[in-house]
N, C-alpha and C positions, 0 to 999 in steps of 0.2 A: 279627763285630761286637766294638768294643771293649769291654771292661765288666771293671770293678775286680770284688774276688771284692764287696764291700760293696754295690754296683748288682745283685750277681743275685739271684735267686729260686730258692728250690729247694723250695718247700714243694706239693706238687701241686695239691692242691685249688686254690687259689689260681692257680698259670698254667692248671688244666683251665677256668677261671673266666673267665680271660682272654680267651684264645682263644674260648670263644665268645662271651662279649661283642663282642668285634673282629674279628666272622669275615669280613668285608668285606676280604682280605686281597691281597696282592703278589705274582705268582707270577715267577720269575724262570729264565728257564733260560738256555742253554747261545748263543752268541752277542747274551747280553744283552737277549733278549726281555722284554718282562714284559706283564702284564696285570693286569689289577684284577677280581678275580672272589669271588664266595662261597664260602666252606667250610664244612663241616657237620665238625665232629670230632666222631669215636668213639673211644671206649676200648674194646681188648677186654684179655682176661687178661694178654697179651705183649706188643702194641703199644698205638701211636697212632697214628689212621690220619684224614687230609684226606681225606674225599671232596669233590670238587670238580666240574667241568662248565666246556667253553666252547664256544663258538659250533664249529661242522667248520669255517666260513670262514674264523676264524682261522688263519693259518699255525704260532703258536706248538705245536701240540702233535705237529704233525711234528720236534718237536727232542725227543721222548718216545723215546728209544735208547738204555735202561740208563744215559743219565746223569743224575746227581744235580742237581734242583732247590732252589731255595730260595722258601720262602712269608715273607713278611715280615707279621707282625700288629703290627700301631702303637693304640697306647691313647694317653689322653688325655695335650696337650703343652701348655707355656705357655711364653715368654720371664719370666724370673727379673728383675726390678730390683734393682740394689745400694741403691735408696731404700728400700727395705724392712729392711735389715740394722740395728741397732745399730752397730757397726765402720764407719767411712767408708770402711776400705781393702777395697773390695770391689768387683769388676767383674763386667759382665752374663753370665747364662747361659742354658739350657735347660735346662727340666726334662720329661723324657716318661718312658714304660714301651714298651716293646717286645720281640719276641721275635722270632725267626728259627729258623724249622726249615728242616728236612735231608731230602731222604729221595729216591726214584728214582721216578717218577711211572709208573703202571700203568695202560693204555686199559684199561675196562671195555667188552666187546664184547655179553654176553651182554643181552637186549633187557630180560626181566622184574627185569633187577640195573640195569638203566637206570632203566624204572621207578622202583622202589624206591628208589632213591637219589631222585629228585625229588619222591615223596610224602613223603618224609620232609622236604625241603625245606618244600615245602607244608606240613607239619605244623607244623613250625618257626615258620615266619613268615609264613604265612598260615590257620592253622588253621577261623576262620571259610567260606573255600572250600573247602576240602578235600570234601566232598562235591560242591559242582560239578565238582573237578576229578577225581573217581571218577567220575561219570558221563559226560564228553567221550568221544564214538565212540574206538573203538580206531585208525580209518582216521586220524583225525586227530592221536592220543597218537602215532600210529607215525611220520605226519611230523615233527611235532616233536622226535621223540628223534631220528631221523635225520639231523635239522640242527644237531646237540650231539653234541661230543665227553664222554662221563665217564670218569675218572680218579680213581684215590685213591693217595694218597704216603703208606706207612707210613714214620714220622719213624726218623730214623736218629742224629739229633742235636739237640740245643736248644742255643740262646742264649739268655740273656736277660740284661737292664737294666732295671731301675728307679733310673733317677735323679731321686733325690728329695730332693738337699742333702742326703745320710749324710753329705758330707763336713766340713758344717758345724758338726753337734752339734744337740742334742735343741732348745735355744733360737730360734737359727734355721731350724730348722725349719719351727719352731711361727709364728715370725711372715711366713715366706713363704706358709704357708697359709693363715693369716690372709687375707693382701693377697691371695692366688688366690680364698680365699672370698665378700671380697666383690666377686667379677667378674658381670656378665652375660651371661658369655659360660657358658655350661652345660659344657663342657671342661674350661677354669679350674675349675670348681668342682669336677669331677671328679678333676681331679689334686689339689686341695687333699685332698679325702678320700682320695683314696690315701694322700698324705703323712703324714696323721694314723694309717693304719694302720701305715708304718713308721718311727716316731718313733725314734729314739737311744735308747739305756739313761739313763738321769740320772745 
């Protein structure tokens, strides 16, 4: 991905933040498959690791042979107007965040790490079931996990962008955010507060 060194992000907290915000993510592999699937990131001591899950009927995860996949996490985006600038000499852009990881996608075979992987799912985003979903027969947990492939890709490399007009100055900035802020589009909004957290030096 392209990105000036001023578009990246190096600060952790902050992309650990992201990524699960936008875990709804892109999986992309090897003769240009892709898929739209969930990720659950964990951190342990050494890595960063995508647990992930897709459908066995999928085709894509027979392309899982030691090569290197990409997950694409996309955050909030908006088209930029030059009506917004003070300077008349200004023409349209985008403004988004995004990230691209790296890493060699590994089937998870063994049944109770299948499990586990999807209660924690459950715990995640639907934690008011989670006890229905602990008590559903085992006959029945077993079909379901056996119609799901899971996988987890320890990252191997980051990309990232946040374009957020650094190229402009602390000024324009502030008044693109502005104009994002008051959108009703809930996005917009959200990239305008991004924006505001990475303002220019003055």
């Amino acid at each position: 991905m392209y990105s000036p060194p001023y578009n990246r992000i190096e600060d952790r907290a902050e992309l650990l933040a992201f990524l699960r915000a936008n875990s709804f993510a892109v999986l992309v592999t090897r003769g240009l498959r892709a898929s739209h699937l969930p990720v659950q990131v964990r951190e342990t001591e050494s890595e960063l690791i995508l647990d992930m899950h897709m459908a066995r009927a999928n085709p894509q995860w027979q392309d899982f042979f030691g090569d290197e996949a990409l997950v694409v996490f996309s955050g909030p985006h908006a088209y930029v107007s030059p009506r917004w600038y003070e300077e008349q000499e200004r023409v349209p852009t985008w403004n988004y965040a995004a990230v691209h990881a790296y890493g060699v996608p590994k089937v998870i075979q063994d049944r109770s790490a299948k499990h586990a992987s999807q209660r924690r799912l459950v715990t995640a985003l639907d934690p008011q079931w989670l006890a229905k979903f602990d008590a559903l027969r085992r006959e029945y947990v077993d079909r379901m996990l056996e119609g799901i492939v899971n996988f987890e890709i320890a990252v191997t490399r980051l990309e990232t962008r946040w374009k957020l007009s650094q190229n402009r100055g602390r000024r324009e900035q502030e008044l693109v955010a502005a104009a994002l802020h008051k959108s009703a589009d809930s996005a917009e909004r959200a990239l305008a507060e991004l924006m505001r957290k990475h303002l220019a030096e003055e």
